[in-house]
KENU-924457 format. One record per residue (C-alpha): x, y, z; residue in one letter; residue number from 1. Coordinates in steps of 0.02 Angstrom, whole numbers, plus 50000, padded with zeros to 5 digits. Layout:
N
X; Y; Z; a; NUM
...
REM end
This chain:
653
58234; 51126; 54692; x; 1
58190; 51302; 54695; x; 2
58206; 51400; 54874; x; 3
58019; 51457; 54915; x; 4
58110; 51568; 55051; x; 5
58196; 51685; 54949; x; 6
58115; 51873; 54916; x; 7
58174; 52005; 54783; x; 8
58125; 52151; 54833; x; 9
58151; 52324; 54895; x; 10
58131; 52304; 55089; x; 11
58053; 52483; 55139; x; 12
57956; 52501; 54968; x; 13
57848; 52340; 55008; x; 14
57763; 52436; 55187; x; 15
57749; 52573; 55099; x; 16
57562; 52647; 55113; x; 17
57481; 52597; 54938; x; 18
57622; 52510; 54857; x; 19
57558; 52397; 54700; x; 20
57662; 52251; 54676; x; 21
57691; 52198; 54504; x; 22
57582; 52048; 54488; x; 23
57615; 52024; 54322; x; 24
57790; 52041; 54307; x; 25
57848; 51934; 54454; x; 26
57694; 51847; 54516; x; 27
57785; 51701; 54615; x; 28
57894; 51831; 54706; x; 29
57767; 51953; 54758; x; 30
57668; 51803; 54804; x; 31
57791; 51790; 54937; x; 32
57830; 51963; 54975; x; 33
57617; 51988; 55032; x; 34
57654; 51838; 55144; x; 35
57810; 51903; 55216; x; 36
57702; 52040; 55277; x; 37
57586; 51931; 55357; x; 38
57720; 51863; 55464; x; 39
57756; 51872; 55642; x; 40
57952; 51927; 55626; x; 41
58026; 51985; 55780; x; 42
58206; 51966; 55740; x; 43
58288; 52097; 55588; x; 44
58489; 52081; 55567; x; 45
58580; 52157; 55422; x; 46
58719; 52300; 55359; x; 47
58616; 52419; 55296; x; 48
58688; 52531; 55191; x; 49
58738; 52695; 55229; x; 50
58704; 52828; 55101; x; 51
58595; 52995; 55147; x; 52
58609; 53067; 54953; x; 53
58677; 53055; 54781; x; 54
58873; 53127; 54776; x; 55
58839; 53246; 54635; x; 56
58658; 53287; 54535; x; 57
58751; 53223; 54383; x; 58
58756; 53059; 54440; x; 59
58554; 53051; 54432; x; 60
58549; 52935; 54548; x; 61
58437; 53042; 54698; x; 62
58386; 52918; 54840; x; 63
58222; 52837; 54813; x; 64
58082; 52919; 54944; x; 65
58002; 52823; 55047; x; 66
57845; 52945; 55118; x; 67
57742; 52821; 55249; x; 68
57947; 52756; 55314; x; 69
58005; 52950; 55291; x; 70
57841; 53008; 55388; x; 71
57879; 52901; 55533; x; 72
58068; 52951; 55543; x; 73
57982; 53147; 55552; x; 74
57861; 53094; 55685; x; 75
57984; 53029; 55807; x; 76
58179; 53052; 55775; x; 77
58168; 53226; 55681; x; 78
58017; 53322; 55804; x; 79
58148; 53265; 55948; x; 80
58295; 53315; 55860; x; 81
58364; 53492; 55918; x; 82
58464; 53515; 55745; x; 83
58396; 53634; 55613; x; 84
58464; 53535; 55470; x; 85
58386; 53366; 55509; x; 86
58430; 53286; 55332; x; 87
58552; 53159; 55367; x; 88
58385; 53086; 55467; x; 89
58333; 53026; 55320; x; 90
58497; 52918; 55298; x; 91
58474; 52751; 55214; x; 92
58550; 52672; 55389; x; 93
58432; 52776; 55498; x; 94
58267; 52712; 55372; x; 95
58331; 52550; 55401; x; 96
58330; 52559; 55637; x; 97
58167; 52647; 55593; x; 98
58076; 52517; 55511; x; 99
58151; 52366; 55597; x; 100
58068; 52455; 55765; x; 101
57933; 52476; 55675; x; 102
57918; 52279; 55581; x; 103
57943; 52200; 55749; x; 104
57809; 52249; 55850; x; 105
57799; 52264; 56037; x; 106
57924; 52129; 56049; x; 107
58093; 52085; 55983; x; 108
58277; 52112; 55916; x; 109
58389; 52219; 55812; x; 110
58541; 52186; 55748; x; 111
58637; 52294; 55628; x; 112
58839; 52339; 55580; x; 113
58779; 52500; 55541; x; 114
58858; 52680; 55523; x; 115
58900; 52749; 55722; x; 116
58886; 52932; 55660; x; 117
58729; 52919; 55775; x; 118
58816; 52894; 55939; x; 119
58857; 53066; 55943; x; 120
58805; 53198; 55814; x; 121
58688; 53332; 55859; x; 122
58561; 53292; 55736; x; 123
58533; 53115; 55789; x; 124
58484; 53183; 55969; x; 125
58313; 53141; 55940; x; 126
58352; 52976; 55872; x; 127
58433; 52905; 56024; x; 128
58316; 52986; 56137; x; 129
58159; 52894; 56052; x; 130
58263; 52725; 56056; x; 131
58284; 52740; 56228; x; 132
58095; 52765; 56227; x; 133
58050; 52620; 56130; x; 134
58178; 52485; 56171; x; 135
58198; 52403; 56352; x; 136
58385; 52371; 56329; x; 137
58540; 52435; 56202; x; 138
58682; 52373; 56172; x; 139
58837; 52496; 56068; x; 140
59024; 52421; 56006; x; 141
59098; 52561; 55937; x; 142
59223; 52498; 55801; x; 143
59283; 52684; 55768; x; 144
59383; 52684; 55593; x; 145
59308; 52871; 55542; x; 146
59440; 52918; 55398; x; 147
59365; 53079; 55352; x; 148
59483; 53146; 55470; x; 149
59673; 53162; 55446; x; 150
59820; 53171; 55545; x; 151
59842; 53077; 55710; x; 152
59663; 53107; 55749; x; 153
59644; 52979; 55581; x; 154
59774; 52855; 55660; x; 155
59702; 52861; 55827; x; 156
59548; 52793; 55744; x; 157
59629; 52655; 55689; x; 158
59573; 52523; 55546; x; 159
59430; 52512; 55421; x; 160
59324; 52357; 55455; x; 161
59269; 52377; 55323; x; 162
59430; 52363; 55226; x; 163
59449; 52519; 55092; x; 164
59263; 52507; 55060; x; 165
59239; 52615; 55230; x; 166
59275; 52785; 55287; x; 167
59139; 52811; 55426; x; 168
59118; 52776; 55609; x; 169
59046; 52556; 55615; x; 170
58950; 52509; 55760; x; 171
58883; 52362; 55810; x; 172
58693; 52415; 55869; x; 173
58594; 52278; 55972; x; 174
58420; 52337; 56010; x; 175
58300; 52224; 56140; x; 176
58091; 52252; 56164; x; 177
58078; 52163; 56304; x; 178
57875; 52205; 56346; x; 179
57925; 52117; 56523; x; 180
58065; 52253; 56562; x; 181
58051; 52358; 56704; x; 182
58117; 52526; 56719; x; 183
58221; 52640; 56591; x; 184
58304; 52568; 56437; x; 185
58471; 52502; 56490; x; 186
58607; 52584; 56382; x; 187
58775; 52490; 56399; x; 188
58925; 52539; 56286; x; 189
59088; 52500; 56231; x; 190
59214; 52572; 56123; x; 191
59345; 52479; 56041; x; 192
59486; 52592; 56092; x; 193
59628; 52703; 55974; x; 194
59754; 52635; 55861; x; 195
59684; 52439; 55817; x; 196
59701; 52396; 55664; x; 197
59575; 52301; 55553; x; 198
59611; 52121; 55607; x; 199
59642; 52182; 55774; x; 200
59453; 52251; 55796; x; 201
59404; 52092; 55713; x; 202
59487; 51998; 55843; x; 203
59413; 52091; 55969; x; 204
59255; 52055; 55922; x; 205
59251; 51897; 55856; x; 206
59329; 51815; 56037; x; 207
59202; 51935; 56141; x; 208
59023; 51902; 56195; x; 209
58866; 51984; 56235; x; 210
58881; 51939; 56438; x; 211
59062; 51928; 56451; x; 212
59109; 52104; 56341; x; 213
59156; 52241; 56466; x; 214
59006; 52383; 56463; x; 215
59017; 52547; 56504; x; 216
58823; 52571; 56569; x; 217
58755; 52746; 56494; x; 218
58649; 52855; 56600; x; 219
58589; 53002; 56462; x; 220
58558; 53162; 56483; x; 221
58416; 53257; 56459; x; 222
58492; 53331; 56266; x; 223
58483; 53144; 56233; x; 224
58677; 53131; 56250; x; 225
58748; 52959; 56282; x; 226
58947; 52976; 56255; x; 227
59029; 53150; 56279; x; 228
58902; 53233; 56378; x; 229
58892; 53384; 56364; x; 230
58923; 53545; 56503; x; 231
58756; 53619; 56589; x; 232
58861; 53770; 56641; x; 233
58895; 53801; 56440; x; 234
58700; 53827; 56424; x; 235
58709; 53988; 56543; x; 236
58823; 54074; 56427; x; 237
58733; 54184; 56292; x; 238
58755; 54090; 56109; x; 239
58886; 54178; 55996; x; 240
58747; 54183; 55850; x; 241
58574; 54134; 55867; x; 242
58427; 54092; 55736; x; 243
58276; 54050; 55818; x; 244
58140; 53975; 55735; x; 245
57992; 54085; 55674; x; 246
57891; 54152; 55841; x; 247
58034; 54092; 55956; x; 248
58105; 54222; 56084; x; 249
58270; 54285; 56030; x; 250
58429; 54251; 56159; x; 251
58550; 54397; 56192; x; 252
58702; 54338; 56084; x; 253
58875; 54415; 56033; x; 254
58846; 54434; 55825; x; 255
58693; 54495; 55749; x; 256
58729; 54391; 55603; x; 257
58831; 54240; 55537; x; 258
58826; 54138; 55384; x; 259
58843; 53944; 55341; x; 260
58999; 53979; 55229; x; 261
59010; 53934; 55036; x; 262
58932; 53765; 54963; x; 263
58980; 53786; 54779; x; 264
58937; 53617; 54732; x; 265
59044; 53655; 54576; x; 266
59224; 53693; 54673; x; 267
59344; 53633; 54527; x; 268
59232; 53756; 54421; x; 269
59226; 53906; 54512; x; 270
59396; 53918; 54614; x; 271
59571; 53918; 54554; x; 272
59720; 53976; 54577; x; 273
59734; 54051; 54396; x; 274
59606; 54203; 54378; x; 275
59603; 54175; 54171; x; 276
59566; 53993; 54208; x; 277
59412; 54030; 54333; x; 278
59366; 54147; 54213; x; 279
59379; 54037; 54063; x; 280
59300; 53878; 54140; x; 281
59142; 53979; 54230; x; 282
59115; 54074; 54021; x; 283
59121; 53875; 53956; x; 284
58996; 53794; 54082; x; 285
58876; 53949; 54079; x; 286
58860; 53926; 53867; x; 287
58845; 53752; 53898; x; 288
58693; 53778; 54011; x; 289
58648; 53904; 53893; x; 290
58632; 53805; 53786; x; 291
58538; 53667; 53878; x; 292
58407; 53801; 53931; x; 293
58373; 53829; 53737; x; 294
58381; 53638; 53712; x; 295
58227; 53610; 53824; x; 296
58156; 53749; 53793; x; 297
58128; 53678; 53609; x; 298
58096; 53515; 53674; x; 299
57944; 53582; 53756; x; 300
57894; 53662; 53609; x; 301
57902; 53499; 53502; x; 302
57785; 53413; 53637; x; 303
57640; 53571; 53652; x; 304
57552; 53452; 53523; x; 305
57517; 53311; 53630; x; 306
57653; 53198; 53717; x; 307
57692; 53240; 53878; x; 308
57868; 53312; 53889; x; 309
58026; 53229; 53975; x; 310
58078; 53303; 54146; x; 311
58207; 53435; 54172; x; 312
58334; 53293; 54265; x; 313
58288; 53151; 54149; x; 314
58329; 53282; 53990; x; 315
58480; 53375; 54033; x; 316
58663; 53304; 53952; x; 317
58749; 53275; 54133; x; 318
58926; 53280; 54045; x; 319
59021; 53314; 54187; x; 320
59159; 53383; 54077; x; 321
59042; 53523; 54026; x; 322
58964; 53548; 54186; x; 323
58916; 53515; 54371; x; 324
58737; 53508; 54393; x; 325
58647; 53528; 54570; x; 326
58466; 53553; 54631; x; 327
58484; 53753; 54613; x; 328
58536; 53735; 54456; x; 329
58419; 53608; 54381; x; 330
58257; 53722; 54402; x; 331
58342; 53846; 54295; x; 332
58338; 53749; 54158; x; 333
58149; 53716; 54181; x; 334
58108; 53896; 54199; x; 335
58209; 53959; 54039; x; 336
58318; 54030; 54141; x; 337
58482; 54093; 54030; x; 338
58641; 54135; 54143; x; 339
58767; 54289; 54087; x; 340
58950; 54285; 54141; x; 341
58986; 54438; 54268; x; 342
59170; 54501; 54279; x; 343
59128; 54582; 54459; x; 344
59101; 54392; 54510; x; 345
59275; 54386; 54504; x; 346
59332; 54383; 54673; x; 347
59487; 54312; 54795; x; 348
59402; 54163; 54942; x; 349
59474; 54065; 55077; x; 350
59471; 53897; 55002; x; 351
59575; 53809; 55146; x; 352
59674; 53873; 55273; x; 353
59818; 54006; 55207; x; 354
59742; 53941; 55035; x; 355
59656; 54086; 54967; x; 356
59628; 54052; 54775; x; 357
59527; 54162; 54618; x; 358
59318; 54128; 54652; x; 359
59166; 54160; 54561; x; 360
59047; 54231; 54685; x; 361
58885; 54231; 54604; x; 362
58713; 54155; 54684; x; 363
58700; 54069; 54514; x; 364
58843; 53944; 54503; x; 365
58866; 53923; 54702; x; 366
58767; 53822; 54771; x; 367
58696; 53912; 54915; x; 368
58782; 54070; 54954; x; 369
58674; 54112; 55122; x; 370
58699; 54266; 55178; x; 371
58878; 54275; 55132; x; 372
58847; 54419; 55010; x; 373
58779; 54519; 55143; x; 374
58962; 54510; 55200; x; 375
59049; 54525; 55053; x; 376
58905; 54614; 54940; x; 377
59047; 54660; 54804; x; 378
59256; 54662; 54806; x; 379
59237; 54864; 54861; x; 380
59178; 54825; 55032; x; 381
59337; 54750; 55153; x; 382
59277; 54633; 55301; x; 383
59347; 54527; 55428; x; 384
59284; 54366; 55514; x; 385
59316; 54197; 55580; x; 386
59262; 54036; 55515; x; 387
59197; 53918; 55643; x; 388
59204; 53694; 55624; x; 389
59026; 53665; 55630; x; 390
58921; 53581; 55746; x; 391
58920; 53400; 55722; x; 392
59099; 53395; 55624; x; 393
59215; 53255; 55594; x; 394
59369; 53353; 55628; x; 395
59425; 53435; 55805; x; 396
59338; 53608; 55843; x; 397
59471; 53773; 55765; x; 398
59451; 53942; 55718; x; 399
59533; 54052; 55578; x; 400
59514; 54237; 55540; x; 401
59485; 54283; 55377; x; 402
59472; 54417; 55268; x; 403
59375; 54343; 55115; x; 404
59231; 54226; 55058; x; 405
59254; 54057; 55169; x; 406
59226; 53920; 55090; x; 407
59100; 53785; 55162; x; 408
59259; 53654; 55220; x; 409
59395; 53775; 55273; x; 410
59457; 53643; 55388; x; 411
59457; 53516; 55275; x; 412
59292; 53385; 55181; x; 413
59152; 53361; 55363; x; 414
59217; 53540; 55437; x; 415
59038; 53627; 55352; x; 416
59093; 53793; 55453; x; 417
58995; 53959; 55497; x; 418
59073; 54114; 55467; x; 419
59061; 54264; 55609; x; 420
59116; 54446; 55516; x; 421
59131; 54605; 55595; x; 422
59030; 54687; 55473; x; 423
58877; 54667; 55366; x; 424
58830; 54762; 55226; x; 425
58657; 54840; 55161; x; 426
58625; 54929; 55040; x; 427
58615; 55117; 55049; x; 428
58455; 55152; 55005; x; 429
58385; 55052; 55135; x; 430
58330; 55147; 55318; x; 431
58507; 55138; 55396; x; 432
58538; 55048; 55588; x; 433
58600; 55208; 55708; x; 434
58782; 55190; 55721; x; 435
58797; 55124; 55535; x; 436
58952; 55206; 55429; x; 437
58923; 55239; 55243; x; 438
59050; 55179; 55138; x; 439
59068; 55186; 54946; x; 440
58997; 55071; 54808; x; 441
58820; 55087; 54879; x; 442
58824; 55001; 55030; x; 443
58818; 55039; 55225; x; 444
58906; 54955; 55319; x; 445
58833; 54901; 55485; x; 446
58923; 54843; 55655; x; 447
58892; 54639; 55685; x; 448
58907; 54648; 55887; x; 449
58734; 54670; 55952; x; 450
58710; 54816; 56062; x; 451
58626; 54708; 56191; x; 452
58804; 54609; 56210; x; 453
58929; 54766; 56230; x; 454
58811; 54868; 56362; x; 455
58817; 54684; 56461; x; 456
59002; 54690; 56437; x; 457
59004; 54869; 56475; x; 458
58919; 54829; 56627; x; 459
59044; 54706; 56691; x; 460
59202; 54771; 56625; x; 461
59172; 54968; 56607; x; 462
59093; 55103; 56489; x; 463
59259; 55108; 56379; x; 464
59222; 54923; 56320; x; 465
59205; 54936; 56132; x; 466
59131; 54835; 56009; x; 467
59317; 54779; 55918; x; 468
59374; 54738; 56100; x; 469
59228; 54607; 56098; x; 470
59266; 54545; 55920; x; 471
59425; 54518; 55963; x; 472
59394; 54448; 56132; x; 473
59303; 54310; 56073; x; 474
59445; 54269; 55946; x; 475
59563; 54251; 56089; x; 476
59434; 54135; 56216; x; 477
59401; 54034; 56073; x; 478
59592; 53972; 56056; x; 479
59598; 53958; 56217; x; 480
59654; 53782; 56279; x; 481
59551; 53789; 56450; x; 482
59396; 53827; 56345; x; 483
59417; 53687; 56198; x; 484
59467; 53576; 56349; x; 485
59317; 53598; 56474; x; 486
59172; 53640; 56328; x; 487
59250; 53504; 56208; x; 488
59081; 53406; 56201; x; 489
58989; 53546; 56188; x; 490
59070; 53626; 56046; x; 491
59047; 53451; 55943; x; 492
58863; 53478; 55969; x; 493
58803; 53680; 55958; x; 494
58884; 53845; 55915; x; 495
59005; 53889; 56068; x; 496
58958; 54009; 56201; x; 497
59052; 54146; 56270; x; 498
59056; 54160; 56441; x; 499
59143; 54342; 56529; x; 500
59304; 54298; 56611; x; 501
59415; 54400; 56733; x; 502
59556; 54454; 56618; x; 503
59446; 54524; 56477; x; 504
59573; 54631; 56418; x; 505
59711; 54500; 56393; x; 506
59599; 54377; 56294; x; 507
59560; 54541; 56201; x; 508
59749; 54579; 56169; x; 509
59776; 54397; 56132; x; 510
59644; 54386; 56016; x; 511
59697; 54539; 55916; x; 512
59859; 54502; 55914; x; 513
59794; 54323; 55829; x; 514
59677; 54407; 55704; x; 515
59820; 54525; 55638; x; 516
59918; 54369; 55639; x; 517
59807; 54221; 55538; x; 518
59745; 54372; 55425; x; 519
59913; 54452; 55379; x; 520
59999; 54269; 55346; x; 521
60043; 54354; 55171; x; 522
60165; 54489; 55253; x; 523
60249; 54375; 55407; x; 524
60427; 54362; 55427; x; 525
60472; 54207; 55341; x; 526
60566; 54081; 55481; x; 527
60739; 54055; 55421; x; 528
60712; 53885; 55352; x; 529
60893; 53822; 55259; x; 530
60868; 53815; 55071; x; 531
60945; 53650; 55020; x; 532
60979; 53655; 54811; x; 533
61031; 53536; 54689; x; 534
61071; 53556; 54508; x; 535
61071; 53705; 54413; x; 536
60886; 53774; 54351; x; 537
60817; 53946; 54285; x; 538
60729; 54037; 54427; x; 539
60540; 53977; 54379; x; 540
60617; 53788; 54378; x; 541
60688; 53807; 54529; x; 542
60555; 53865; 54640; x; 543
60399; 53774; 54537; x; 544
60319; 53656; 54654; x; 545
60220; 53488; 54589; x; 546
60186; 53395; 54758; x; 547
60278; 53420; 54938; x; 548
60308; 53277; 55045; x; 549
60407; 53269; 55198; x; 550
60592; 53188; 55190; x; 551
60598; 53005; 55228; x; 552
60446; 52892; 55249; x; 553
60355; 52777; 55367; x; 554
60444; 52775; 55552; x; 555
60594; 52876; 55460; x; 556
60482; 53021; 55391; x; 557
60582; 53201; 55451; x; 558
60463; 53337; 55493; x; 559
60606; 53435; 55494; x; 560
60631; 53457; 55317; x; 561
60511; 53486; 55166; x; 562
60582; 53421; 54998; x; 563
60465; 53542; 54908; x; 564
60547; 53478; 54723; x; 565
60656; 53355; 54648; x; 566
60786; 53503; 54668; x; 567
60735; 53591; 54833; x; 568
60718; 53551; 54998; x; 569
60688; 53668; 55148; x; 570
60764; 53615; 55312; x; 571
60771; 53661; 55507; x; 572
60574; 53663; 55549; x; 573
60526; 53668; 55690; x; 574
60450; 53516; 55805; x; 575
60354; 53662; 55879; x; 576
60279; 53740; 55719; x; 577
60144; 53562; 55711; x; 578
60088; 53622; 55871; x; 579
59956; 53730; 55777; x; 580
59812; 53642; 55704; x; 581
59665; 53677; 55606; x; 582
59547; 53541; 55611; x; 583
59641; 53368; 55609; x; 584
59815; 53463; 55512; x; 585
59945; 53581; 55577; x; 586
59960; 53740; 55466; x; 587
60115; 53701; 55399; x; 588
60030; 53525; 55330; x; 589
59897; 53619; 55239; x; 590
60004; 53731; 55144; x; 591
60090; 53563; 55101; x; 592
59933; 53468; 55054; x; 593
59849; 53636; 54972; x; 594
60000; 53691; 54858; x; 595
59998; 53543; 54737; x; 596
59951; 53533; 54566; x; 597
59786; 53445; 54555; x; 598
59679; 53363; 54402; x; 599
59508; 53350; 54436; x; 600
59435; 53171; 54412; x; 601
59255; 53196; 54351; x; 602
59315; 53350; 54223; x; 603
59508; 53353; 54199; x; 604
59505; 53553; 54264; x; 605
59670; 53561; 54304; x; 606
59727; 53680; 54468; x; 607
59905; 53720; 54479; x; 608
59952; 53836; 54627; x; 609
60123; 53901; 54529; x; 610
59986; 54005; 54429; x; 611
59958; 54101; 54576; x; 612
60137; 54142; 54630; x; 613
60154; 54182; 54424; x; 614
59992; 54296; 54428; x; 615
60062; 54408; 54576; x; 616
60254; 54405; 54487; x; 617
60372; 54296; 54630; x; 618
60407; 54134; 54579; x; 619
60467; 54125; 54766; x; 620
60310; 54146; 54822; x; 621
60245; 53977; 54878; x; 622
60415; 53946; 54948; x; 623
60408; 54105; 55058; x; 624
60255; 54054; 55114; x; 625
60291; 53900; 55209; x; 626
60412; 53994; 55295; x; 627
60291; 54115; 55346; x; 628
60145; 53972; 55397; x; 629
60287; 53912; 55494; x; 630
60299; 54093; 55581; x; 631
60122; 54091; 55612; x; 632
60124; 53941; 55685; x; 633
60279; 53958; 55806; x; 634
60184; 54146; 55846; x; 635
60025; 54073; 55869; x; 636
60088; 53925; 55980; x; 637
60153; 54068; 56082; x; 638
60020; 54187; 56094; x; 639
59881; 54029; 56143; x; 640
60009; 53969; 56283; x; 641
60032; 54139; 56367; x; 642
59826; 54142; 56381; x; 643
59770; 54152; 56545; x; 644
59693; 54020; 56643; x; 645
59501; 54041; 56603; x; 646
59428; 54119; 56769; x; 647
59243; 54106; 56747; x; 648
59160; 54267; 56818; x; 649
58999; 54234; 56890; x; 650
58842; 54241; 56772; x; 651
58772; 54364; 56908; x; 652
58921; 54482; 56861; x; 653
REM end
């Protein structure tokens, strides 16, 4: 017998505003689908799934849109949101609480294993303020398992309910209408707790039950926060960069201007660690789109008679061998766009930390560049300036001074960092800012610290305060322990803000001494690490470096010693050196994980990091250079620790 019961369909496509089902095609299922909307459901449970966007634009596989489900998810969870980027609003998971408040009525439940990543990110501010709005009680198991970290921060999260299918935050979300309630929503909350594994979660939840699971109850805030509340004091300190929306008054901040750092959609194509290669690879991909221009172009001309043409995303080869395509690039094609190579888009970036590798800088083939190249407008004009984790990361708030392009994940895939730089650049023709420096190549360069920000410091600590002494003073605050510590919610969720403490000067010294530090990594003494060698090889052999792993394994690993090859192994580090972290790895750990030869799975684009050390003529050179991360670390570890304690002076002051 045949189960009447059972509907094929797409769920949010069949309440969509003017959606024709396809009578003809499936007459007995859409038969059932128009009564399914004539029912009185007041119960939804599922998974729903989790994606906010396709991985790549050569996958053509863009989410589907959804314009009445989307419209409702911008009248309510996006116009209370405080984030700029509200994108990952539109995430399959978030469509999915949206229209199950929406199907049930006035009255009812929700039940979902869904992504958590709404607990506590910035952008989903608005959505738990408007569920607390619509729903009478709430119910949150937090089964934690967030793998796009690394590190202990990764084991402290503990399993994958999911099994290897998983790498985000799964909660268990329980949502009552209740038109009988009383009062505000009741929020209760419970988190699972660090270091369960899978079947130990499952266990956990499996034996537990609605009235007998221990709650936390949640009293929000009024930014919507329910776990990790963040600081009111941190609000009174002026914003270290600030971009207000059109007509909105302007705060008094520390930098004039920062940037989102580089999205190159493309990064196997446009960085390595072999200049010829980036050169090589960028010249193939831009005659391949060349060539794709020219294709369409006579495409169009074959249709002028008549048929209507194919789109741009539809025609294009998506070869990912010959090319990365995004939704800059696509349009090009459409227009006629043709792309020349540019030798002066040749340039060194930041592509991790202490990773700096060849880049092709060029508004063309990156993705979105921001204003990055009013920073670095071409390789003639030096600059300085620290990348920043992001609000609404996955990996624990950090800072690094740099002295080149930063790329987007500095800190590692979730990081999406801003950069702060000490300069900006504009070209020379244009009416120069009073106190601007002309420099060569065309450009003037122009001071980043606003002038509203050093007379309020000059003001509080005296007329010989200068603009550098604020650059660097921020530096040194931001490392600071007491800060991270007391403002660590708040730095998850907005830009940090810099509040004046007693001992400018030191944090000033301090954060000096740091910048000279994480910038000149190149030219530290290297620790004196004990070169352990076996077997007799030419010097190339010796010191050329495939993948480094720690000595040992599991409970036995030794952090002491690096075998770096089958032949060399570098002993007598430091316990003390892992002390410094960038995101969820110590320093040392990312010059492990970052100097490794790589092969690029969608194109073969091979990256191999002895190119570098062959390009600048030492052989030695990636071997120095964990003994000089190692120095950094050791010297940063005792720079941060001799901070002082962070005397708030007050805002009056």
């Amino acid at each position: 017998m045949p189960f009447n019961g059972i509907v094929l369909t797409d769920t949010f496509q069949i309440h969509e505003e003017g959606d024709a089902m396809d009578e003809l095609m499936f007459p007995r299922n859409n038969a059932r689908v128009a009564h399914q909307k004539t029912l009185d459901i007041r119960v939804v449970v599922g998974n729903p799934p989790y994606s906010v966007g396709q991985t790549s634009a050569n996958d053509n596989n863009a989410n589907i849109k959804y314009p009445t489900l989307d419209a409702a998810i911008e009248r309510t969870y996006a116009a209370r949101s405080s984030a700029t980027n509200k994108n990952s609003l539109y995430d399959s998971y978030i469509r999915a609480i949206r229209w199950a408040s929406d199907r049930i009525g006035n009255e009812g439940v929700v039940g979902y294993v869904c992504n958590g990543g709404f607990i506590d990110s910035n952008v989903a501010d608005g959505l738990r303020k408007t569920l607390a709005g619509e729903f009478s009680s709430i119910y949150v198991f937090n089964l934690r398992g967030n793998q796009r970290t690394a590190g202990e921060l990764s084991r402290r999260e503990g399993g994958k309910v999911f099994g290897g299918g998983s790498r985000s935050t799964v909660a268990i979300l329980l949502l009552v209408k209740n038109p009988q309630a009383t009062g505000p929503c009741r929020i209760r909350y419970r988190d699972i707790g660090d270091y369960l594994g899978r079947e130990q979660k499952l266990t956990i939840v499996g034996g537990g039950r609605l009235d007998t699971i221990e709650w936390e109850r949640i009293e929000p805030n009024a930014a919507g926060d329910w776990v990790n509340q963040r600081n009111d004091q941190f609000l009174a300190f002026p914003p270290i960069g600030d971009k207000p929306a059109k007509g909105a008054r302007r705060q008094m901040t520390v930098f004039a201007s920062y940037a989102y750092a580089l999205l190159t959609s493309r990064d196997a194509w446009v960085y390595n660690f072999s200049g010829p290669a980036v050169a090589a690879k960028v010249r193939e991909t831009i005659d391949f789109f060349n060539a794709e221009v020219g294709r369409y172009a006579e495409h169009f001309r074959a249709q002028a008679a008549g048929e209507s043409a194919i789109e741009v995303g539809e025609f294009v080869d998506r070869d990912p061998q010959r090319i990365s395509w995004s939704s800059s690039l696509l349009p090009k094609v459409a227009t006629g766009e043709r792309l020349r190579f540019r030798s002066d888009r040749l340039v060194v970036g930041t592509h991790r930390p202490f990773s700096k590798q060849h880049l092709y800088f060029d508004r063309n083939l990156n993705h979105r560049v921001g204003l990055l190249p009013t920073m670095f407008p071409t390789p003639a004009q030096s600059n300085i300036g620290f990348y920043c984790v992001g609000m609404g990361s996955a990996v624990p708030f950090s800072v690094l001074m740099l002295d080149s392009v930063p790329n987007l994940h500095v800190t590692g895939a979730g990081s999406g960092g801003q950069f702060f730089p000490r300069y900006t650049y504009r070209p020379a023709d244009e009416q120069p800012k009073l106190g601007s420096t002309e420099v060569e190549s065309g450009f003037t360069q122009v001071d980043n610290i606003t002038d509203a920000i050093l007379a309020d410091y000059r003001a509080t600590y005296g007329p010989n305060v200068t603009n550098d002494e604020i650059f660097h003073y921020v530096y040194g605050l931001l490392h600071s322990p007491d800060y991270r510590g007391r403002f660590a919610a708040d730095l998850t969720k907005m830009l940090p803000r810099i509040p004046k403490v007693r001992d400018f000067h030191a944090f000033a010294k301090a954060g000096r001494a740091l910048a000279d530090l994480h910038v000149g990594y190149e030219s530290a003494a290297p620790h004196a690490l004990e070169e352990i060698v076996t077997g007799k090889l030419s010097t190339a052999e010796r010191y050329r470096v495939q993948q480094m792993r720690f000595a040992g394994s599991g409970k036995r690993k030794d952090r002491t010693k690096i075998v770096y090859n089958a032949h060399l192994t570098l002993a007598g580090i430091p316990e003390e050196a892992y002390r410094y972290q960038l995101g969820s790895r110590s320093a040392v750990e990312w010059v492990m994980d970052r100097y490794r030869v790589t092969t690029d799975k969608a194109n073969g684009i091979v990256n191999d990091p002895n190119d570098w050390a062959a390009e600048h003529g030492d052989p030695r050179y990636i071997v120095e250079l964990v003994k000089r991360i190692v120095t950094v670390s050791l010297e940063t570890m005792r720079i941060v620790d001799a901070l002082p304690t962070l005397d708030i002076l007050d805002r009056s002051r």
